[in-house]
C-alpha positions in Angstrom: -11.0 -45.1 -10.9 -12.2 -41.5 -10.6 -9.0 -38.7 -10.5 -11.6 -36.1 -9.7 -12.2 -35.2 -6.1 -13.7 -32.0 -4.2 -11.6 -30.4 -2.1 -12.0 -30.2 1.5 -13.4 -26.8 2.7 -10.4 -26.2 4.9 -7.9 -26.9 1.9 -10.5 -24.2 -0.3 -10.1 -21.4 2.5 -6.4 -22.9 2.8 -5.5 -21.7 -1.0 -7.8 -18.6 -0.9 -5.9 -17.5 1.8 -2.7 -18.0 -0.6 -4.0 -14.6 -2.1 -5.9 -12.9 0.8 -3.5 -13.3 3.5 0.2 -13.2 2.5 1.8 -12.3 5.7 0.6 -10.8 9.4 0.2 -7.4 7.6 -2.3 -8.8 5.4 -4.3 -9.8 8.5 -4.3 -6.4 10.1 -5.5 -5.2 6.5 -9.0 -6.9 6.6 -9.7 -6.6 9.8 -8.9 -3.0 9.8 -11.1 -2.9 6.7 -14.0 -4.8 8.8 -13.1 -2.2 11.5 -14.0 0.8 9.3 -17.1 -0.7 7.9 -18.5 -1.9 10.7 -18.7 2.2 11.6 -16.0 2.2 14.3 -14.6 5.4 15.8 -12.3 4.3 17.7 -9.8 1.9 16.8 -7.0 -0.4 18.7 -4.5 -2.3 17.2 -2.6 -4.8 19.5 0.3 -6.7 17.8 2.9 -9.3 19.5 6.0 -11.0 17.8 5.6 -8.6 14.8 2.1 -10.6 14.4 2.8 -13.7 13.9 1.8 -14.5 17.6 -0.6 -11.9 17.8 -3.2 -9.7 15.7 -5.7 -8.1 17.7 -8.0 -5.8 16.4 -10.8 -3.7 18.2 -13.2 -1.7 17.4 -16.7 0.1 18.7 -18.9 0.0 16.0 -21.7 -1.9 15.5 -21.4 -5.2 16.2 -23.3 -8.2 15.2 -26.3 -11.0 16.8 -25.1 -14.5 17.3 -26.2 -15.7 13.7 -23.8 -13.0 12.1 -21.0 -13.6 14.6 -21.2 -17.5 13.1 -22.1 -17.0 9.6 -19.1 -14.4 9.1 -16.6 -17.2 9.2 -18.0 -19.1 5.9 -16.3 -18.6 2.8 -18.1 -16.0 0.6 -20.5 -14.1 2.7 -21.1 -10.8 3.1 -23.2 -7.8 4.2 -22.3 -5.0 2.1 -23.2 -6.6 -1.5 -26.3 -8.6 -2.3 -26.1 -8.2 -6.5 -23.9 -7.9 -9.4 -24.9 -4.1 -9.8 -23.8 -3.4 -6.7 -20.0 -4.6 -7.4 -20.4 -1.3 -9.5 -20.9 1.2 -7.1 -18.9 0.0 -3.8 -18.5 2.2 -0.9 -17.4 0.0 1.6 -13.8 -1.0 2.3 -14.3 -5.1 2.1 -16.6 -6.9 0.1 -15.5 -10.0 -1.5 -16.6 -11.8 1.8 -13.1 -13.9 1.5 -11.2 -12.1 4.7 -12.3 -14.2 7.7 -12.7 -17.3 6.5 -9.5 -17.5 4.5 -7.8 -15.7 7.9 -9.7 -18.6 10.4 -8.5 -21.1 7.9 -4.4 -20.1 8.6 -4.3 -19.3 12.3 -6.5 -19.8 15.5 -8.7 -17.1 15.7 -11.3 -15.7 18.6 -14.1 -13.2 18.4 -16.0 -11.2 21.1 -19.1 -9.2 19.4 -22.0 -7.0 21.0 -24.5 -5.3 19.4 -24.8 -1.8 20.7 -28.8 -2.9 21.8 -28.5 -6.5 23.0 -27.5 -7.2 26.8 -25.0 -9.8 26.2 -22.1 -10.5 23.2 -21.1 -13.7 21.6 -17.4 -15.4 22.0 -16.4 -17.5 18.9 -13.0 -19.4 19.3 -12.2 -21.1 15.7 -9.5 -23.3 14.3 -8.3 -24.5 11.1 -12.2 -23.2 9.9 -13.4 -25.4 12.6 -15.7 -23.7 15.3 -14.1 -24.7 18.9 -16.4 -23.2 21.2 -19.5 -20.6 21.1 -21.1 -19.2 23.8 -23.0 -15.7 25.2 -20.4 -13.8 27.4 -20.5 -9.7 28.4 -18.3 -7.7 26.3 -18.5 -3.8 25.1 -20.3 -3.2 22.3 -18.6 -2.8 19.0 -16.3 -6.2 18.1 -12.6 -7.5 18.8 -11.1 -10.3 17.1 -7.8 -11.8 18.3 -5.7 -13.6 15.7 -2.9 -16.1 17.3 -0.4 -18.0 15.9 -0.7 -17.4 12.0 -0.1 -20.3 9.9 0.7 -22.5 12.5 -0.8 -25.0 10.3 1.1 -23.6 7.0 4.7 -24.3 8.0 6.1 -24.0 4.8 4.3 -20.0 4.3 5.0 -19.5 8.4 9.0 -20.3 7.3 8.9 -17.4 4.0 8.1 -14.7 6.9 10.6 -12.0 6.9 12.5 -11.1 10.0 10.1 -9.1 12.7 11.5 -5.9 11.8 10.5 -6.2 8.4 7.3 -7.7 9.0 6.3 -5.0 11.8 7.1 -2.1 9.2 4.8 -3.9 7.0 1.8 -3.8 9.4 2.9 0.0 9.9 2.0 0.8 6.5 -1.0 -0.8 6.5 -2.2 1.4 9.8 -0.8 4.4 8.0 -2.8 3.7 5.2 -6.3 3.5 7.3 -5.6 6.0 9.4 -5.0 8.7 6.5 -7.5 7.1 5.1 -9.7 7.7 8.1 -8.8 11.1 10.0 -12.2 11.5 11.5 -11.1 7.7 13.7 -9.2 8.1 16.2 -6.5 5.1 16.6 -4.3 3.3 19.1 -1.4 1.2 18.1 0.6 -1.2 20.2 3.8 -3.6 19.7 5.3 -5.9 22.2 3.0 -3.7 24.8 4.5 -0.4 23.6 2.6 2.0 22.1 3.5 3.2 18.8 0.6 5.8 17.7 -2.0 7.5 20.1 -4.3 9.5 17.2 -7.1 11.5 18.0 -9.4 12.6 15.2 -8.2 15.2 14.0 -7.4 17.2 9.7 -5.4 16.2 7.7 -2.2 17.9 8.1 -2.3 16.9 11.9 -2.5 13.4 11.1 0.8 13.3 8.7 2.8 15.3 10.9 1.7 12.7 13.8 2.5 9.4 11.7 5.6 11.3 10.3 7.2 13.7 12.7 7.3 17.0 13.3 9.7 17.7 10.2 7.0 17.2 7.8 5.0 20.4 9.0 7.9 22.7 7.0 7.3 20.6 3.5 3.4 20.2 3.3 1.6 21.7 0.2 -1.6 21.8 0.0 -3.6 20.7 -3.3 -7.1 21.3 -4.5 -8.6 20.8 -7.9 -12.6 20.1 -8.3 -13.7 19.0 -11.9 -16.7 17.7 -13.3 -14.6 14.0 -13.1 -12.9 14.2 -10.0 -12.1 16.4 -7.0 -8.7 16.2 -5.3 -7.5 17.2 -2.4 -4.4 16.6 0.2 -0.8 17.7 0.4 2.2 17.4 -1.9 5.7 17.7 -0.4 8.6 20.4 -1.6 11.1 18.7 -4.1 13.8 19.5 -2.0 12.1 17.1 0.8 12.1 13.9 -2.0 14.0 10.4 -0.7 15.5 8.3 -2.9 13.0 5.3 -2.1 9.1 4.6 -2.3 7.2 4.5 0.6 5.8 7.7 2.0 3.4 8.4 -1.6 -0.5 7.9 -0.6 -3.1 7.7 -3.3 -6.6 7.1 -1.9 -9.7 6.9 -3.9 -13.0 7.0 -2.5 -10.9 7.0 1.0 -9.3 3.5 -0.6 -5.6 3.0 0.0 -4.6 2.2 -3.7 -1.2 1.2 -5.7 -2.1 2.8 -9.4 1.7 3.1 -11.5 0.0 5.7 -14.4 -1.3 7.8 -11.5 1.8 7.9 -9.7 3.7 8.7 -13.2 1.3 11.4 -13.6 2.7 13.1 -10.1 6.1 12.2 -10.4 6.1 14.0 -13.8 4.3 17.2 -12.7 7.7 17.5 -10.8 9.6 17.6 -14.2 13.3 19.2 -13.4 13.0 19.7 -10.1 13.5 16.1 -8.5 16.4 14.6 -9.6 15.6 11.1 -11.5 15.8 8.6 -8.5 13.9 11.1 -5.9 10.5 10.6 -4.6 8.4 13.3 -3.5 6.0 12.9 -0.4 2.4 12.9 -1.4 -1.1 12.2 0.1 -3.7 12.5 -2.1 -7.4 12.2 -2.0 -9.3 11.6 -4.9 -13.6 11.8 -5.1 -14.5 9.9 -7.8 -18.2 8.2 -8.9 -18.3 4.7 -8.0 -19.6 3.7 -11.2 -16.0 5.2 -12.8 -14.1 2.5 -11.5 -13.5 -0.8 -10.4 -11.9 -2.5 -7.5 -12.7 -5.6 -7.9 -9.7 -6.6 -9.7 -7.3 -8.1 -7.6 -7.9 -9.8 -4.2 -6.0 -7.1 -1.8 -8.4 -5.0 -3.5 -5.5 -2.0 -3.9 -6.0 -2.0 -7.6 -8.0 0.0 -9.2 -9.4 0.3 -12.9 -10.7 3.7 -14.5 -13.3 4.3 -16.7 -11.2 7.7 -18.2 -7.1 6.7 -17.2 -6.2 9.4 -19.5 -8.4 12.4 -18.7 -7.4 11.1 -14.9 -3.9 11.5 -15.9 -3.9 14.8 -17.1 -6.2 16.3 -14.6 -4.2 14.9 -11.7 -0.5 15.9 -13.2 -2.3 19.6 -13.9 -3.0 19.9 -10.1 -0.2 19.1 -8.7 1.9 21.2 -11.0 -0.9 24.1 -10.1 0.3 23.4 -6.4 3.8 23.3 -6.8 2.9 26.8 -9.1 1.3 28.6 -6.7 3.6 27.9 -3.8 6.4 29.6 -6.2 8.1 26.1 -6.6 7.2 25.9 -10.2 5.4 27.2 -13.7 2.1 27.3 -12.9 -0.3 24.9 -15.2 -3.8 26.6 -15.1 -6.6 24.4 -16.2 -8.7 27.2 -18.2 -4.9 28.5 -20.0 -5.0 28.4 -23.5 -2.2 26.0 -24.9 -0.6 28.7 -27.3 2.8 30.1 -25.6 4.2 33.3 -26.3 7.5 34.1 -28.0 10.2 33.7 -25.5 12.1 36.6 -24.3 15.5 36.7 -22.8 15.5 39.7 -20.4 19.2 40.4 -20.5 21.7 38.8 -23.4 23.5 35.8 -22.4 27.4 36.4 -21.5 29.2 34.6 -23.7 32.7 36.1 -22.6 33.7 37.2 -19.1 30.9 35.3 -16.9 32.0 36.6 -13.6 30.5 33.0 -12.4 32.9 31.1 -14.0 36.2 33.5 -13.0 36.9 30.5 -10.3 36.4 27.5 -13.3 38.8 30.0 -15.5 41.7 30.3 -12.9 41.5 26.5 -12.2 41.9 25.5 -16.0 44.7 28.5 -16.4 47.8 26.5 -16.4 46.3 24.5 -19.1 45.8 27.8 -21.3 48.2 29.9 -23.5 47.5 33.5 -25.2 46.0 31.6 -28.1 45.6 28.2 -29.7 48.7 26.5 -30.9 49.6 23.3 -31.1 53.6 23.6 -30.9 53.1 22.0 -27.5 50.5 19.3 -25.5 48.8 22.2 -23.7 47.3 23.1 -27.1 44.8 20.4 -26.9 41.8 23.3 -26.4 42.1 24.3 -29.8 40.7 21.4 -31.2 37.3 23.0 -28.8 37.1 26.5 -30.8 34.7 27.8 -32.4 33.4 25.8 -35.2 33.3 29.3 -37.2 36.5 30.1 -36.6 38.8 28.7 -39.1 42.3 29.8 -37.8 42.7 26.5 -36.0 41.9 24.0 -37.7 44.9 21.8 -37.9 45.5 18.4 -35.8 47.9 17.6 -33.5 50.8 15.6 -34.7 51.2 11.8 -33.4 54.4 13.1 -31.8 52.3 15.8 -29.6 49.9 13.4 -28.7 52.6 10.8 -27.2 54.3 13.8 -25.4 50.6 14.0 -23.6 50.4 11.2 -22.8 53.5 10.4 -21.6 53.2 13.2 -19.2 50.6 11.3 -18.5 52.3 8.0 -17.7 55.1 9.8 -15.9 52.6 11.4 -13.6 51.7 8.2 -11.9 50.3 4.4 -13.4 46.8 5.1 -11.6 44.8 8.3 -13.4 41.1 9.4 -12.0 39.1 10.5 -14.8 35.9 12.6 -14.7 36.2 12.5 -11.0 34.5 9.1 -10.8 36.4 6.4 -12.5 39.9 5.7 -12.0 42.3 4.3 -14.4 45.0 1.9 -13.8 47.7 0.4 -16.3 48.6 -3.3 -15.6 50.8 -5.5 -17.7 48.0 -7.2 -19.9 46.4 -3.6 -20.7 44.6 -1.2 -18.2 41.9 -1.4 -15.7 38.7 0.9 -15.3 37.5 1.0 -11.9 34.4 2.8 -10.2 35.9 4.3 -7.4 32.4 4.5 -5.1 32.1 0.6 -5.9 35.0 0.1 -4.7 35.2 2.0 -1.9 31.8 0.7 -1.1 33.3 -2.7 -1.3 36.3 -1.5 1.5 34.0 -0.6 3.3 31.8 -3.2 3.9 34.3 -5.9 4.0 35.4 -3.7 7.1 31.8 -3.3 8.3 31.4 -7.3 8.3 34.6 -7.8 10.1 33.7 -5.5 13.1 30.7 -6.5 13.1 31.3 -10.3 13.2 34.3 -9.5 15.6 32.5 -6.7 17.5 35.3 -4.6 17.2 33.4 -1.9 15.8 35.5 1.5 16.9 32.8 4.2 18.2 34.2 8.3 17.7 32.2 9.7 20.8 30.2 13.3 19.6 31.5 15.9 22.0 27.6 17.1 22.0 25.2 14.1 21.6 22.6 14.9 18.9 19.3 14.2 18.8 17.1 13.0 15.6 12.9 13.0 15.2 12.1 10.1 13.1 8.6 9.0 11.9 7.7 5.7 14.0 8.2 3.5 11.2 12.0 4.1 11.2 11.8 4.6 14.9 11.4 1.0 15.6 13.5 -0.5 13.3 17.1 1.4 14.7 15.6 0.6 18.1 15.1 -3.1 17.7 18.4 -3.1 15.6 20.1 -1.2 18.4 22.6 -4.3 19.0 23.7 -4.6 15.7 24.6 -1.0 14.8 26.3 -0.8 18.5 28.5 -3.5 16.9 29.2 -1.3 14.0 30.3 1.3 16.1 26.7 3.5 16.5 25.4 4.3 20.0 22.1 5.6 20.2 19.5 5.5 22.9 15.6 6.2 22.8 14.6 9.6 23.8 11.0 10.7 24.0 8.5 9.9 21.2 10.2 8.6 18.1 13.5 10.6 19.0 16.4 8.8 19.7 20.1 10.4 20.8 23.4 10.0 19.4 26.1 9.3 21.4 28.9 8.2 18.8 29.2 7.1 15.3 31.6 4.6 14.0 35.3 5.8 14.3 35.7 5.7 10.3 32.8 7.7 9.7 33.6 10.4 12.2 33.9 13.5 9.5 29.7 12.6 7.8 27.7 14.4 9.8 25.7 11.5 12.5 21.9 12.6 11.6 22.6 12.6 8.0 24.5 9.7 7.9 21.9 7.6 9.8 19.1 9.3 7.8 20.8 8.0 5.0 21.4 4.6 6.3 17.2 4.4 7.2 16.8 5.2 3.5 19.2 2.7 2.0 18.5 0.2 4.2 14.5 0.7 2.6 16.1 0.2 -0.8 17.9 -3.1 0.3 15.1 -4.6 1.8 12.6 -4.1 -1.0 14.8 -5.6 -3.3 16.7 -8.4 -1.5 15.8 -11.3 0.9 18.7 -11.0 3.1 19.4 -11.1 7.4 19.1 -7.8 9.0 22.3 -7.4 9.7 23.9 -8.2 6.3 21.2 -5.4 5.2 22.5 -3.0 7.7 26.2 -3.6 6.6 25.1 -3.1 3.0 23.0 0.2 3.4 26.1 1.6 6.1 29.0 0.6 3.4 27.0 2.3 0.3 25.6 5.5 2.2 29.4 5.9 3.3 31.0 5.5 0.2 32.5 8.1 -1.9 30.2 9.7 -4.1 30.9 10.0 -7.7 32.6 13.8 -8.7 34.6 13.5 -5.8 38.2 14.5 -6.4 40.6 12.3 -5.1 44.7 13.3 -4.6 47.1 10.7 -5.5 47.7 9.4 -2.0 44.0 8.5 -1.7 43.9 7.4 -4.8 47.1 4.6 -3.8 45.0 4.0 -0.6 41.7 2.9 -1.9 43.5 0.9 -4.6 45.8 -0.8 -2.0 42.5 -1.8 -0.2 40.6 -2.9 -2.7 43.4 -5.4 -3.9 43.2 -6.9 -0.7 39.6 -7.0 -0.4 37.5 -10.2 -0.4 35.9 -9.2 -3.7 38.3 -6.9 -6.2 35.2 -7.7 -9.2 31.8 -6.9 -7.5 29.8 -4.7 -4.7 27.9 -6.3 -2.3 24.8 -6.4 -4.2 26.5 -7.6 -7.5 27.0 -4.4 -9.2 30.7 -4.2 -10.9 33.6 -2.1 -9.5 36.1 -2.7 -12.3 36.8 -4.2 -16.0 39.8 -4.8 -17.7 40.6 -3.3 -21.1 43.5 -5.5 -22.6 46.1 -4.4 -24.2 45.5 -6.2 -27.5 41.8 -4.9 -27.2 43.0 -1.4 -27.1 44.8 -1.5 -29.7 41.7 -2.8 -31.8 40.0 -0.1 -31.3 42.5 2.0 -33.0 42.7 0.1 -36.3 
């Protein structure tokens, strides 16, 4: 009995399609790709249900005859490569001749096509990689394909979708991508019939403050750098502008979208001490680079990309943007003919080491702690132990009585202690507890968050002038279509005019962070929650809402607020962990304590 068997062609397209087409954004990918190849100028993108009931691309370009219009459907076929040299030097965006068939092999899919020359087009409705109909019909030139239903026949990959909001923002990026990629296009983009971009050809500059909003127009550098490897060109945003998430840094090669890690370290680091180490800077760069330098066909999404040179790449791509950042007075400039030597270092006027008029506030906040000179007859002579290590005249330790007098001043001050502004200190009969105070508020927080929002009870603090914020149309859509659920957590915003919405109130607990930033802030965590978790959208609102609200770290806290957050987070449905499973608190017992002292 033979074990070995050939499988089907659908169940072949069926596992390609595993790799090509992960989810609806993958779809709009390869067409788009197709779109761009195929010489179109002017491109639509029609989606419904966040593409999983439709995907419709059109597109002007060339067309094709009735034999292409068939043939294009078959696994591993393909106009733009003929031989293995030419895998070497590709120019087009698609090429492995995977995209349609794997895509006709998950959905039901129909084509119109028209050659710009021949009097009538083709229609080609195919399902499950089985041709349903053919036949000559009149259609514009140039070619639309309508994808319906994806994975109808996939269940099991249908049921790993995300929720539409995510999945739209997916296919967002992937438009974002082509039309940077592509300024000289113009491009049309609708969801649930509204329109979401309407982009005429147009530079560079144009085209990012159109995806992104007008905002972006005050933090766009330019960067230009031509050398006998590559030429670069594009914009680099101000540090001051970085997020605290990925998502808005575009590295194109040859005009390719591409995800490259030792590229991206190479920018990130040109911005050495001036981002802070979890901000992301805005970039779009272009880089022009020989086709036989590289290769792109390494990975089936074909965003991968290896060099010939990665470290000559490196250097040359760090240089320029630090050259940028120079040259707009943001940084040191890096000039690519300097010699590497640097001059003796000069200090232009002598350091103050006594008397720094900046620090006269710091000095008359630590006075009470200060007496005319070191001494250690009493607790408040703890700074002596700081001096100078070239001054001798204090160089005896406190006695173990003076350091229980401390610290029973200490005790007698109150049994909960904040330390370093950030952690706060409790003492509890089995030894002591350490607690995060922005954990745990962050845990108050959204255990309160939940409960309005599963009780819609959410308190709104009306603004006595409504404010109004720009956002780019990603973010646009996704407080728009979440517009019930932050209404439940006491937001109320309404659309107003082109990816501006209006504030009228913010949630009643919330009412001294300023709205704009606080729902800026809640765009940006929410990103971070969603790339790293699986969860409903409204768990991941009430997560992003409870950790943008919490207190930050180095915030000084009196000893009523101090009882306060304590008394809440005792009562709280978690006293251990955050949300996402980061710890508040951890006991130190007594007998461990006093280990550390033997």
């Amino acid at each position: 009995m033979h074990t070995i068997h050939l499988l089907s062609d659908l169940l072949i397209n069926q596992i390609a399609a595993g790799e090509v087409v992960q989810r609806p954004a993958s779809v709009v990918k390869e067409l788009l790709d197709n779109a761009i190849d195929a010489g179109g100028k002017n491109i639509k993108i029609v989606i419904k249900d966040a593409g999983k009931q439709l995907i419709q691309v059109i597109d002007d370009g060339i067309g094709m005859g009735e034999t292409d219009a068939r043939i294009c459907f078959e696994k591993h076929t393909t106009s733009k490569i003929a031989k293995t040299d030419d895998l070497f030097k590709i120019q087009t965006m698609g090429f492995r001749g995977e995209a349609m068939a794997s895509i006709a092999a998950v959905a039901q899919v129909e084509m119109e096509t028209r050659l710009h020359e021949a009097p009538t087009g083709v229609f080609i409705a195919i399902e499950g990689s089985k041709i349903k109909k053919q036949e000559a019909i009149a259609t514009p030139p140039g070619t639309k394909v309508s994808v319906k239903n994806l994975f109808y026949n996939v269940p099991a990959r249908r049921n790993f979708l995300k929720s539409n909001p995510v999945e739209f923002k997916h296919i967002l990026e992937e438009v974002q991508h082509a039309a940077l990629a592509r300024t000289e296009i113009g491009w049309r983009l609708y969801h649930n019939d509204m329109e979401i971009y309407k982009l005429s050809p147009e530079k560079l500059s144009h085209r990012i403050v159109h995806l992104f909003g007008k905002s972006y127009k005050k933090q766009l550098i330019p960067c230009k750098e031509t050398t006998n490897i590559v030429t670069i060109e594009g914009y680099i945003g101000k540090p001051e502008q970085a997020k605290k998430t990925r998502g808005e840094q575009f590295l194109f090669v040859n005009q390719r979208f591409i995800k490259s890690p030792f590229l991206s370290h190479a920018i990130k680091n040109a911005y050495e001490r001036l981002l802070p180490s979890d901000g992301f800077p805005f970039y779009a760069l272009y880089l022009t680079i020989d086709p036989q330098w590289i290769d792109i066909n390494v990975h089936p999404t074909k965003t991968e990309i290896k060099f010939q040179d990665e470290k000559a790449l490196y250097v040359i791509v760090q240089a320029a943007v630090k050259k940028s950042l120079a040259t707009h007075h943001v940084a040191d400039s890096l000039d690519f003919e300097q010699d590497t030597n640097f001059s003796l270092l000069r200090f232009t006027n002598p350091i103050q080491l006594h008397n720094d008029p900046t620090h006269s506030e710091k000095e008359r906040n630590y006075t009470q702690f200060k007496t005319d000179s070191p001494s250690f007859t009493s607790p408040k002579g703890w700074q002596g132990l700081f001096t100078d290590p070239k001054d001798h005249s204090a160089t005896r330790p406190p006695t173990l009585d003076q350091t229980d007098a401390t610290l029973q001043n200490q005790h007698n001050a109150g049994t909960a202690i904040q330390l370093y502004t950030s952690y706060i200190i409790v003492q509890v009969q089995s030894g002591a507890l350490l607690i995060d105070q922005q954990a745990a508020h962050e845990r108050v927080l959204y255990d309160r968050f939940m409960d309005h929002f599963q009780n819609k009870s959410g308190a709104s603090q009306q603004l006595l002038m409504p404010e109004h914020l720009a956002l780019n149309p990603v973010d646009y859509m996704v407080l728009l279509e979440n517009k019930a659920i932050l209404r439940a957590l006491g937001f109320i915003i309404d659309p107003f005019g082109e990816s501006t919405i209006i504030i009228h109130g913010c949630p009643a607990e919330l009412s001294h962070h300023a709205p704009k930033q606080l729902l800026e802030g809640l765009i940006e965590q929410l990103k971070w929650n969603n790339s790293n978790h699986r969860l409903e959208t409204s768990e991941s609102f009430i997560r992003a809402l409870a950790k943008k609200a919490s207190i930050a770290h180095g915030t000084k806290l009196n000893g009523v607020e101090i009882d306060a957050l304590l008394a809440q987070l005792f009562s709280s449905s978690n006293t251990m962990y955050t949300p996402d499973g980061k710890k508040i608190c951890v006991m130190l017992s007594k007998d461990g304590l006093g280990a550390l002292l033997k």
